[in-house]
C-alpha positions as CSV (number, residue, x, y, z in Angstrom):
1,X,102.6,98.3,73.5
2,X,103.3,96.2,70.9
3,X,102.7,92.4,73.1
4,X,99.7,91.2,72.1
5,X,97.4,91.8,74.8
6,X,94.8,89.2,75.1
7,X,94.4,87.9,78.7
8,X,94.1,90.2,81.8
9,X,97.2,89.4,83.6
10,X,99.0,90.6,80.3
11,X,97.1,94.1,80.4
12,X,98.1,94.6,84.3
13,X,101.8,93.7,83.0
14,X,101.6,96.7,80.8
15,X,99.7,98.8,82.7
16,X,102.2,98.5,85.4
17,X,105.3,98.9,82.8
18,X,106.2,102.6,83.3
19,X,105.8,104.8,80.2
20,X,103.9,102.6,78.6
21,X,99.9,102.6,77.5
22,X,97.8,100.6,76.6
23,X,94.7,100.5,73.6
24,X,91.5,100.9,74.9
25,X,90.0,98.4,73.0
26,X,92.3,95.7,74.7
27,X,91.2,96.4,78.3
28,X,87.2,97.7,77.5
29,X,86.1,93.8,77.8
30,X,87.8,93.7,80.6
31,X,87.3,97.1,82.8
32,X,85.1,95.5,85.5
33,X,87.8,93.3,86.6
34,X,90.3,95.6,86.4
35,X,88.2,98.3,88.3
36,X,87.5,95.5,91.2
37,X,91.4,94.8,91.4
38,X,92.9,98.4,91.4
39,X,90.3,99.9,93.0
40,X,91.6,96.6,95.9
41,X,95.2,97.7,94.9
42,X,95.1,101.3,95.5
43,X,92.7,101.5,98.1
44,X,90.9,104.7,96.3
45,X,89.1,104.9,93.2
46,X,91.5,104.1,89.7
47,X,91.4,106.8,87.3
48,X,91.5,105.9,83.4
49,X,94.4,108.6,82.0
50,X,93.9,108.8,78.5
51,X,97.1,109.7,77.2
52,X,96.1,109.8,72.9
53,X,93.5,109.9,71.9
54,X,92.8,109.4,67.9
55,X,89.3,108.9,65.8
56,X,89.7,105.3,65.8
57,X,92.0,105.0,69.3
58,X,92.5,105.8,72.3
59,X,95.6,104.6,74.5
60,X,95.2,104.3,78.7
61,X,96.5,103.7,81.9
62,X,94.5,103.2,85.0
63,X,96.7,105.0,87.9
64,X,95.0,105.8,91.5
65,X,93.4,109.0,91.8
66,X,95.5,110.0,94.3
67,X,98.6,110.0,92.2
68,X,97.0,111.2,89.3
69,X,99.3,114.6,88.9
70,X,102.5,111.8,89.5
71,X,101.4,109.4,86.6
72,X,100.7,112.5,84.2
73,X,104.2,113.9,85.0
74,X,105.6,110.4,84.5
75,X,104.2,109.8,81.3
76,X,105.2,113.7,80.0
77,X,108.9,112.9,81.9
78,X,108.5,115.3,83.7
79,X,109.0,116.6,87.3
80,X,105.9,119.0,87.1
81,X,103.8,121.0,84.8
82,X,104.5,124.8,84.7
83,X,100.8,126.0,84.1
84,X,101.5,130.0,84.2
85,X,103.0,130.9,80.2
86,X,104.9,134.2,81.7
87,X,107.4,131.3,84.1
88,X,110.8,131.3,81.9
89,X,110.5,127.6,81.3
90,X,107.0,127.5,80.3
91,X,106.8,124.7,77.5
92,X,103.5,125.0,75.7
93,X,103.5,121.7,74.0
94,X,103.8,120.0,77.5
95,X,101.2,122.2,79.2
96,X,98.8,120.7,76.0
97,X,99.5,117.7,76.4
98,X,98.6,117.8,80.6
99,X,95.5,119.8,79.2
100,X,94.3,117.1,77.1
101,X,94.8,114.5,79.3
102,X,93.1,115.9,82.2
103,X,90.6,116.8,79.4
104,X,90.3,112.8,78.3
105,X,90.7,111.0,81.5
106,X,88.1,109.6,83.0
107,X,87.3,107.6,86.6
108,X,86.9,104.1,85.9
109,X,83.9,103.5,87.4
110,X,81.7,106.1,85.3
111,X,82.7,104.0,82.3
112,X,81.7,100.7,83.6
């Protein structure tokens, strides 16, 4: 996201902004608040998807753990992940990127 993000009601913006993330850094003095009001808004514990994940970065979206599968697909755009490699449209580059994100992603509440 390229806004500057320095306030929380900016970060929720973005958060809720479909296909976008969000840097780390920009919400990590800020993840108690935003646990309290999406774990209010969800009514189930918020998950942090990490969708990249660099040496120096790391870009997020907190999505309810119910919907977690949904907000992957949404973010890869697309309808759902083919896991076996022997299905005809098998795309390995997608199924890597659902690996490392489910690899990444974290509940919020174990980072708090």
């Amino acid at each position: 996201m390229k806004n500057k993000l320095n306030n929380l009601a900016a970060i929720i913006e973005a958060n809720e902004t479909k296909g976008t993330t969000v840097l780390y850094d920009k919400i990590n003095m800020y993840k108690k608040s935003l646990y309290i009001y999406y774990k209010d808004l969800f009514c189930c514990e918020p998950v942090l998807l990490v969708d990249s994940c660099f040496n120096a970065a790391q870009y997020v979206k907190i999505v309810p753990s119910n919907e977690f599968y949904e907000a992957v697909c949404d973010l890869l755009d697309v309808s759902y992940i083919i896991e076996d490699e022997n299905e005809d449209d098998f795309n390995f580059d997608t199924f890597s990127q659902y690996e490392t994100i489910n690899f990444n992603s974290r509940m919020l509440k174990d980072i708090l």
